[in-house]
C-alpha positions in Angstrom: 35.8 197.0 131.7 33.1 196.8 129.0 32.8 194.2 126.8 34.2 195.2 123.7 32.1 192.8 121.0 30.0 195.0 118.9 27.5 192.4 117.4 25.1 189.9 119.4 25.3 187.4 116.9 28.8 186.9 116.5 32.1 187.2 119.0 35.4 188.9 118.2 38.0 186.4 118.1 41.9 186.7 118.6 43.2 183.5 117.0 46.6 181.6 116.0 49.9 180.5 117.0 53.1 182.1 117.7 56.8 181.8 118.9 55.4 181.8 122.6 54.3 178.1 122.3 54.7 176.8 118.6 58.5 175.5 117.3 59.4 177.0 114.4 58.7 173.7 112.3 54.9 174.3 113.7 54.6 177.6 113.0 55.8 176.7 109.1 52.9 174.4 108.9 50.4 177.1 109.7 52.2 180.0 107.8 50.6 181.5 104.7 52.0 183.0 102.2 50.6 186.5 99.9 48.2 183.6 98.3 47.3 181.5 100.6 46.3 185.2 102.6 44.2 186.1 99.7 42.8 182.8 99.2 41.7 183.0 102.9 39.8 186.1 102.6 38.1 185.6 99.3 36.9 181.8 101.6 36.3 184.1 104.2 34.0 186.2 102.0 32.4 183.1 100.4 31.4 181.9 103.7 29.3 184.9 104.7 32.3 185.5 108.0 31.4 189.6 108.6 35.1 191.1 109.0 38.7 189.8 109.8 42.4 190.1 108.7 45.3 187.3 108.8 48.6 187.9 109.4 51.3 185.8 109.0 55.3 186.3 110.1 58.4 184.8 111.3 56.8 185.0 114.9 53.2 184.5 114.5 50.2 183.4 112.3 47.3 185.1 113.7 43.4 185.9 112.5 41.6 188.6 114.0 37.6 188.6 113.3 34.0 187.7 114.0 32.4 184.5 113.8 29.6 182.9 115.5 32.2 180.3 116.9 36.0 180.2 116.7 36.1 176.9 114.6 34.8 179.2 111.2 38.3 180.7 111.8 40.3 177.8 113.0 38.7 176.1 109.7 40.4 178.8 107.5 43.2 178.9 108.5 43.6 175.2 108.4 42.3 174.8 105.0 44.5 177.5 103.8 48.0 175.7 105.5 49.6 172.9 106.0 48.3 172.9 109.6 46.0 170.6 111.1 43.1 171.1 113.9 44.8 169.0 116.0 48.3 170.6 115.8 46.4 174.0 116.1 44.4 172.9 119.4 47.9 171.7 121.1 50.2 174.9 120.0 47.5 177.7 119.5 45.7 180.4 122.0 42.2 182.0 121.7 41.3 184.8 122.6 37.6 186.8 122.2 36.1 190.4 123.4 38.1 192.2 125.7 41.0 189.8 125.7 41.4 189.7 121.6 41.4 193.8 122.0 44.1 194.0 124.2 46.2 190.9 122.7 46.3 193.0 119.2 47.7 196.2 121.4 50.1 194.3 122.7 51.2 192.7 119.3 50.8 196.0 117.2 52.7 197.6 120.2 56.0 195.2 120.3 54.9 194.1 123.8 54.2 190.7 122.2 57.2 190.4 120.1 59.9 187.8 120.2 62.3 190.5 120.7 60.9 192.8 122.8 60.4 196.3 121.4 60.4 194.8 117.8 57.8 196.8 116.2 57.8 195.0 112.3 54.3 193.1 113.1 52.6 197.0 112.9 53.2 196.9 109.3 52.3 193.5 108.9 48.8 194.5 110.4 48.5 197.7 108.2 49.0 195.8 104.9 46.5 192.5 106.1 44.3 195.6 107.3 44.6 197.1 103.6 43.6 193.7 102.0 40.8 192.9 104.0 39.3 196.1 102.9 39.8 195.8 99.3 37.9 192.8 99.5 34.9 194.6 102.3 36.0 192.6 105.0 36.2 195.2 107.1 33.4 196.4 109.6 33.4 199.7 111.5 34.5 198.1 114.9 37.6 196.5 113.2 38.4 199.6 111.2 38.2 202.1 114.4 40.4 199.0 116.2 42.7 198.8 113.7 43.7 202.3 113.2 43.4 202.7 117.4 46.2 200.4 117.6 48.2 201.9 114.7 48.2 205.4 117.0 48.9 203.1 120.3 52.1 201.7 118.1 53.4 205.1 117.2 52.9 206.4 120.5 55.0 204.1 122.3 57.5 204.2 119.5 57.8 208.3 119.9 56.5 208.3 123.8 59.1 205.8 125.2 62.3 204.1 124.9 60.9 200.5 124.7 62.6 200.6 121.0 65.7 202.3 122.0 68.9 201.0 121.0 69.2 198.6 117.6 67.3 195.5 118.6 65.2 193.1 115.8 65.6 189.3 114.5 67.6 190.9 111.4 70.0 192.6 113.9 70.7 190.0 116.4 71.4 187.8 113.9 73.9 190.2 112.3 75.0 190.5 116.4 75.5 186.9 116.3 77.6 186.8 113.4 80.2 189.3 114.6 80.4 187.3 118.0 80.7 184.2 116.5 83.1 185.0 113.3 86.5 186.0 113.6 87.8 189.1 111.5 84.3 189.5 109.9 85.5 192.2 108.0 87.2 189.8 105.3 85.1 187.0 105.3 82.5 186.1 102.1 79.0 186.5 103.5 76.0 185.1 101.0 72.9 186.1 101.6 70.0 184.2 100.3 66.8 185.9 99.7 65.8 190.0 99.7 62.5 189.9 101.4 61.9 192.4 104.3 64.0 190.4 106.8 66.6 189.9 104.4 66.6 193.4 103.4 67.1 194.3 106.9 69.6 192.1 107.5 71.8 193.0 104.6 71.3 196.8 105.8 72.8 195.6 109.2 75.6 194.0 108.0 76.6 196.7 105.8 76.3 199.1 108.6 78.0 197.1 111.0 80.6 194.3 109.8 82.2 196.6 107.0 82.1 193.9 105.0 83.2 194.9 101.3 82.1 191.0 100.4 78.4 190.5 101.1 76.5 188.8 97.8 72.8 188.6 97.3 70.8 186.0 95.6 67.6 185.7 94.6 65.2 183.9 92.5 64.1 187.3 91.2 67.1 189.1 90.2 65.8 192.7 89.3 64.6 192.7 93.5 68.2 191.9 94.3 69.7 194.8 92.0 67.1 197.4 93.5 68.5 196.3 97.0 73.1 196.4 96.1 72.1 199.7 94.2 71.1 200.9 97.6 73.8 199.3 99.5 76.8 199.0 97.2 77.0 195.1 97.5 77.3 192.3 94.7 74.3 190.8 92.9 74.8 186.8 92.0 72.9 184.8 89.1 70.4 182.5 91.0 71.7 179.8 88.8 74.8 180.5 90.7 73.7 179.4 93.6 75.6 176.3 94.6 78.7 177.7 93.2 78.5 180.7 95.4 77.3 178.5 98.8 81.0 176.9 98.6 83.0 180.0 98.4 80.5 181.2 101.4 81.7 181.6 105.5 78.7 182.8 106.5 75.1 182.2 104.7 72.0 183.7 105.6 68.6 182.4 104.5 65.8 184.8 104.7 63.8 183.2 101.0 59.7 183.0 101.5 59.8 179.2 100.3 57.5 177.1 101.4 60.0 174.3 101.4 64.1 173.9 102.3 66.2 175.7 99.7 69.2 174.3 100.8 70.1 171.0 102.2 73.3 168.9 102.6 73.2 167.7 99.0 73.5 171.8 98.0 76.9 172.0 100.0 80.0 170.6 98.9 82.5 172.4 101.7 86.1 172.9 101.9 86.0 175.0 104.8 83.5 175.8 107.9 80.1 177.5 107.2 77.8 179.3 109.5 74.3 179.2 108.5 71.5 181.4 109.8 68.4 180.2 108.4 65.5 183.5 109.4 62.9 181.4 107.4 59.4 180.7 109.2 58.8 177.7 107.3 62.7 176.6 107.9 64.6 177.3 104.5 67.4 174.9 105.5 66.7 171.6 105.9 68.6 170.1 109.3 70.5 167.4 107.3 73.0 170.1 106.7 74.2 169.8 110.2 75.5 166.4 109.3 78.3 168.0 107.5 81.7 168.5 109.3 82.4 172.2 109.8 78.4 173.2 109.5 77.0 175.4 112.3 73.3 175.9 111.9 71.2 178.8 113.8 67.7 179.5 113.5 65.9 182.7 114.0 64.3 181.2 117.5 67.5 180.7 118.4 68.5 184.6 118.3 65.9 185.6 119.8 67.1 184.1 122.8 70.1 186.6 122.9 69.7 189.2 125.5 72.2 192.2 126.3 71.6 195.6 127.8 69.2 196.8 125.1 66.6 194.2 125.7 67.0 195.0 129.9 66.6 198.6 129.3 64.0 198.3 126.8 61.8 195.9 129.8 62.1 199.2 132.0 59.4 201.2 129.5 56.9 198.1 129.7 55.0 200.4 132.0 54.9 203.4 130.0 53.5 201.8 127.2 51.4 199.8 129.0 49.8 203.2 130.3 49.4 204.0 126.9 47.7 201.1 125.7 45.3 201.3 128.5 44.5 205.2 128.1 43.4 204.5 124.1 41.6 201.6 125.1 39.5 203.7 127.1 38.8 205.9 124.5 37.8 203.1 122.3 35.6 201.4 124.7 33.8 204.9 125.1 33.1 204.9 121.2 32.3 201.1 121.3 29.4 201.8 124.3 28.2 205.4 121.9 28.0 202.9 119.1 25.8 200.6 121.6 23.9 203.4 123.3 22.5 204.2 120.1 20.7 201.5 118.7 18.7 201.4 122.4 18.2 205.2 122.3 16.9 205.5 118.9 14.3 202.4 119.6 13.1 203.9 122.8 12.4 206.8 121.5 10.7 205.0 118.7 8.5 203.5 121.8 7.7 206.7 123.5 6.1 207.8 120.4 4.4 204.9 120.0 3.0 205.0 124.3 2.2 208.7 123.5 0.5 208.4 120.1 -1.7 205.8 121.8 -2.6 208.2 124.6 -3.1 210.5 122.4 -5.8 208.6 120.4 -7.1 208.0 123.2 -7.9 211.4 124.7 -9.0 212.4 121.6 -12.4 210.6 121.3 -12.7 212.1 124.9 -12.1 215.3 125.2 -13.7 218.0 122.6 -11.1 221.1 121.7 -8.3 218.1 121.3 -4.9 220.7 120.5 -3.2 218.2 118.7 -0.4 220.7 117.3 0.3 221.8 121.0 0.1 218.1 122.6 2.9 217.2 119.7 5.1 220.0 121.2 4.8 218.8 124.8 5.0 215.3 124.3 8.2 215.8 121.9 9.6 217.8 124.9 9.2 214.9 127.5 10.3 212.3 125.6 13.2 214.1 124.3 14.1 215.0 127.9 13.6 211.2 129.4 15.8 209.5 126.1 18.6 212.4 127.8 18.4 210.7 131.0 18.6 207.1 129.2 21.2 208.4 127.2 23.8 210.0 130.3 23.0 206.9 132.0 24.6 204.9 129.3 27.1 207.4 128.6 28.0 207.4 132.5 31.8 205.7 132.6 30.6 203.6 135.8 27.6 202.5 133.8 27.6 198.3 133.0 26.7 198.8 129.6 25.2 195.9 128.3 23.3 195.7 131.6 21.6 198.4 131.2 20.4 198.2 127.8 19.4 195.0 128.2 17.3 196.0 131.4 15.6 199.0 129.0 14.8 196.4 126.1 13.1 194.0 128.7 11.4 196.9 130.6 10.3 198.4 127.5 10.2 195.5 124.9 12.3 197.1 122.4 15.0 195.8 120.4 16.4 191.9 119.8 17.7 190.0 123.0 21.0 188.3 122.6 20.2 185.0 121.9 21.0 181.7 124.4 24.0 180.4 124.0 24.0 176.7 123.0 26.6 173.9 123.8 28.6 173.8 120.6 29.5 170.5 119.4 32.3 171.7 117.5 34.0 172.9 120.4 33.0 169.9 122.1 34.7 167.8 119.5 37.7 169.6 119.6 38.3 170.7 123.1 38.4 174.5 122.0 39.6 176.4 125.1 37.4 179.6 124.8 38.6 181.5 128.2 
């Protein structure tokens, strides 16, 4: 297949860490927050990078863009977290061209997610995909790849089963709960924090605990009323906070905090207390476990629950798959038109130039010179042979880049892509570019 990059001066790099091979306490390090996101693109912009979005989850901290070498993006996101180089070059991938193509699929498809089938990260793209054009970080290969993906994610959503069945972190966690806790029903559930996971959560354990006890608290109240008005459950005062955590048999921390909101200085029990911290950086601080009658789970923990969903769900891999790879296809075909042109345009531009010489030429030799029917021929001919040049490239077997940068030797048109030298940069930090 084609290589997808669309500049000559710069690569398309897929870039960051995720559940695959970063802890949880790693991928807090390198999470960012809505600030730290917009901080990152207006650096982004200030040091002249072309196009990119970030996004940051639970799951994954990832940058998608072009840069003359990955390190301009490793160095944002770095600057921008609490993550080092080092930490990032142990737990983090890279991919560029084809392979940062088809790694967004997969992400924006739920291929890639922690629980399979999961498809949260496509809105998570949309909205860093929104920012990064507000602020003209966006360039016409990113925005055709972007909104590619978008249809590939709502085609596997409608053409297969792969999200069948109630599967996500907010419901396996809500699964967990009702395995775990006897006679759910009349036990006093706290949740902590009304972000999206939160929200989802506390929609799952309406729907499926019947639990007429479920409280919400968070540090902006109005956020939590919006949410019970919807779901018939009790808002709590955030200053309530420790009061409510001791009546609690079940907490569930889902607050975007940088920091641990609770630890075992915040808990002063009477009875057991199961906590499921869905926090990416941890919300709960580990001391709690010290506690008799403390059970702490983490969001990487439930997403090591499998049942029959998540088997059934694996047999529609290949069906998405085939969907991923038929708009790939397309989109390589508009990538090599978007090539094509550039080298058609300037050969044209040549032909002129060869025939306009000839044409001087003959002039001062030949008397009765028909200029105005020598300018119809000529326009013919070279209009016929830039067709040829053009099917060619168009010609799905065609090497692309090949052959455009056989006609710019043969002809001496456009700018050669220029040597690639030995970076020190990725010399100094042992940068795996494959």
């Amino acid at each position: 297949m084609e290589n997808f990059n669309m500049s000559r001066s710069t690569t398309f790099y897929a870039l960051g860490l995720s559940y695959k091979k970063a802890d949880a306490v790693i991928r807090g390090k390198f999470s960012l927050d809505t600030k730290a996101q917009s901080d990152l693109l207006m650096q982004a912009k200030a040091e002249g990078i072309e196009s990119l979005i970030v996004t940051s989850t639970c799951n994954r901290t990832e940058i998608y863009g072009f840069a003359h070498h990955p390190y301009q993006l490793i160095k944002l996101l770095c600057e921008n977290s609490n993550g080092s180089v080092e930490e990032f070059r142990q737990a983090a991938y890279i991919y560029k061209n084809e392979e940062a193509v088809s790694h967004m699929f997969r992400v924006g498809t739920g291929l890639d997610s922690q629980i399979l089938g999961d498809f949260e990260i496509i809105s998570q793209i949309k909205t860093a995909f929104n920012n990064s054009k507000r602020e003209g970080l966006v360039n016409t290969f990113l925005d055709r790849l972007v909104n590619t993906v978008i249809q590939a994610s709502k085609k596997v959503k409608t053409e297969t089963k792969i999200s069948s069945g109630a599967t996500s972190v907010s419901f396996a966690s809500v699964q967990y709960i009702i395995r775990n806790v006897a006679d759910i029903g009349n036990k006093n559930i706290l949740l902590f924090g009304t972000g999206k996971i939160g929200r989802n959560t506390c929609e799952n354990l309406v729907k499926h605990t019947k639990n007429s006890h479920i409280a919400l608290i968070n540090r902006t109240k109005n956020k939590a009323e919006l949410l019970a008005g919807k779901l018939n459950v009790i808002v709590k005062d955030y200053a309530d906070l420790k009061q409510e955590l001791q009546q609690a048999d079940v907490l569930v921390v889902a607050t975007g905090a940088q920091n641990p909101t609770i630890d075992k200085t915040s808990l002063a029990l009477q009875k057991p207390l199961l906590i499921l911290d869905l926090s990416i950086p941890r919300n709960v601080d580990a001391n709690v476990e010290e506690i008799p009658g403390v059970t702490l789970i983490h969001l990487d923990d439930l997403s090591q629950i499998t049942d029959d969903t998540l088997e059934k769900r694996k047999q529609h891999i290949p069906a998405a798959e085939a969907i991923i790879d038929d708009l790939k296809l397309e989109l390589n075909t508009w990538v090599n038109g978007r090539k094509c042109a550039p080298t058609i345009h300037a050969l044209k531009s040549k032909l002129n130039d060869i025939v306009s010489a000839e044409f001087a030429f003959q002039k001062k030799k030949t008397t009765h010179f028909d200029d105005a029917q020598m300018d119809l021929i000529s326009s013919r001919i070279i209009q016929k042979l830039t067709n040829h040049f053009a099917s060619h490239l168009k010609n799905e077997n065609t090497s692309v880049d090949q052959s455009i940068e056989f006609i710019e030797k043969v002809f001496q048109i456009g700018q050669l892509a220029p040597n690639k030298a030995s970076s020190p940069i990725e010399e100094k930090y042992k940068i795996n570019l494959s």
